[in-house]
C-alpha positions as CSV (number, residue, x, y, z in Angstrom):
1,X,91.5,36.1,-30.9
2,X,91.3,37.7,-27.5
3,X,91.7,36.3,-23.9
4,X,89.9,37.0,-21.3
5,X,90.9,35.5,-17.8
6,X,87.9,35.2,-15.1
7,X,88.8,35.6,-11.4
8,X,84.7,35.8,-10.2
9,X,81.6,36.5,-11.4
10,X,78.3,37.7,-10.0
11,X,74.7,38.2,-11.2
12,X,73.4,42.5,-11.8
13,X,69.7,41.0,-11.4
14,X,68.1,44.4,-11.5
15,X,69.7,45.2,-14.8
16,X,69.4,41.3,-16.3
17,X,73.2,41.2,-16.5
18,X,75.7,38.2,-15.6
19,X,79.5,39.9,-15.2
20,X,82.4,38.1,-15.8
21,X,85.1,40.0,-13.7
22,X,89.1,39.6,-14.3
23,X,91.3,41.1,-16.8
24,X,92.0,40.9,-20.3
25,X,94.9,38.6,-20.7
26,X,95.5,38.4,-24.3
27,X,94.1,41.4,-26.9
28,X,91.5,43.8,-27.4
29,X,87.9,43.2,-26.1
30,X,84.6,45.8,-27.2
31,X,80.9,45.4,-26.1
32,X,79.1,43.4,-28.7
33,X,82.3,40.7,-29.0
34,X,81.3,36.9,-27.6
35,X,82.8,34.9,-25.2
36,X,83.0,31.4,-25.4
37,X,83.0,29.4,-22.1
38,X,83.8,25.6,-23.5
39,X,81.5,23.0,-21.6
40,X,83.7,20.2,-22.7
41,X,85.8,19.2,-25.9
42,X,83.1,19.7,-28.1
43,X,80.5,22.0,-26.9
44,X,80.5,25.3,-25.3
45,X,78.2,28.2,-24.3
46,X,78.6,31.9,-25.9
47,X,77.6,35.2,-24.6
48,X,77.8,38.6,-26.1
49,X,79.1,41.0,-24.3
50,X,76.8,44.3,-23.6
51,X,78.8,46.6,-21.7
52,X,82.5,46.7,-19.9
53,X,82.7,47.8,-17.2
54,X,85.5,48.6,-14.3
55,X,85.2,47.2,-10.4
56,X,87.4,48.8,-8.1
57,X,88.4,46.7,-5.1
58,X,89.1,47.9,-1.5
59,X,93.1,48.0,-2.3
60,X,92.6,50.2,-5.1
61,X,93.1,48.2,-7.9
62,X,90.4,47.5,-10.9
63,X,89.0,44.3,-12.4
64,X,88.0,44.8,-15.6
65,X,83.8,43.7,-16.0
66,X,82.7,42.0,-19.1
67,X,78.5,42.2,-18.5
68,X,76.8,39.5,-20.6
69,X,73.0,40.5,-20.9
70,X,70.0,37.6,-20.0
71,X,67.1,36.8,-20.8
72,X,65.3,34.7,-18.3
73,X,66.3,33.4,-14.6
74,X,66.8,29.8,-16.2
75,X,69.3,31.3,-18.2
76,X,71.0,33.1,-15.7
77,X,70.7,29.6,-13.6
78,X,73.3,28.2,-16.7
79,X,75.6,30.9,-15.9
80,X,75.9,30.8,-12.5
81,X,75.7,26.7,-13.3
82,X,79.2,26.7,-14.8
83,X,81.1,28.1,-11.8
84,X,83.8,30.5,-13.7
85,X,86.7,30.9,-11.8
86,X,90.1,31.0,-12.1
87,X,89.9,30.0,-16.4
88,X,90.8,31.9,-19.2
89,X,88.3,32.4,-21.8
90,X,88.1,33.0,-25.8
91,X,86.5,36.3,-26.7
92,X,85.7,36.5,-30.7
93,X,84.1,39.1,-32.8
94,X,80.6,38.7,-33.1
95,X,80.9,37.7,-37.0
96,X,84.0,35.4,-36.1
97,X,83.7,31.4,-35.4
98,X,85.4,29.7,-32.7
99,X,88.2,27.7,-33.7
100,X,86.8,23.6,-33.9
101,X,88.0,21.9,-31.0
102,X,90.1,19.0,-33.5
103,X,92.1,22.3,-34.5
């Protein structure tokens, strides 16, 4: 399983896209993978990933940009809802399961 850890996110609303931006902390992450944002100790939110992409900050260093597509401004309203910041997240394969939270 791969790690990704989220510094910020923001909202691409011309191209329906909700970016998680950090760095990969743990593994190897592709488009099409899913991250799993856990709401609490049994339920959490998934989003596959449709592009990565690369921000490059006024100092010169680069955040790595996971963009999750959306479907609907309600949707992107539960993104921006769960306030990412600062957490460390589970990316999966798309055909992979989250580990249960008892485990």
């Amino acid at each position: 399983m791969s790690k990704f850890r989220v510094n910020d996110t923001f909202a691409l609303e011309r191209r329906r896209l909700f970016v998680l931006v950090g760095s990969i902390a743990e593994g190897q992450i592709r488009a099409g993978m899913i991250v799993n944002v856990p709401l609490n100790s049994s339920l959490s939110m998934a989003g596959q990933i449709q592009s990565i992409e690369f921000a490059r900050r006024a100092d010169g260093r680069e955040d790595v940009c996971l963009c999750i597509a959306y479907e609907s401004p309600d949707e992107l309203k539960a993104w921006n809802a769960l306030n990412i910041q600062n957490e460390t997240l589970d990316v999966v394969a798309a055909t992979q399961h989250p580990p249960s939270p008892a485990s």
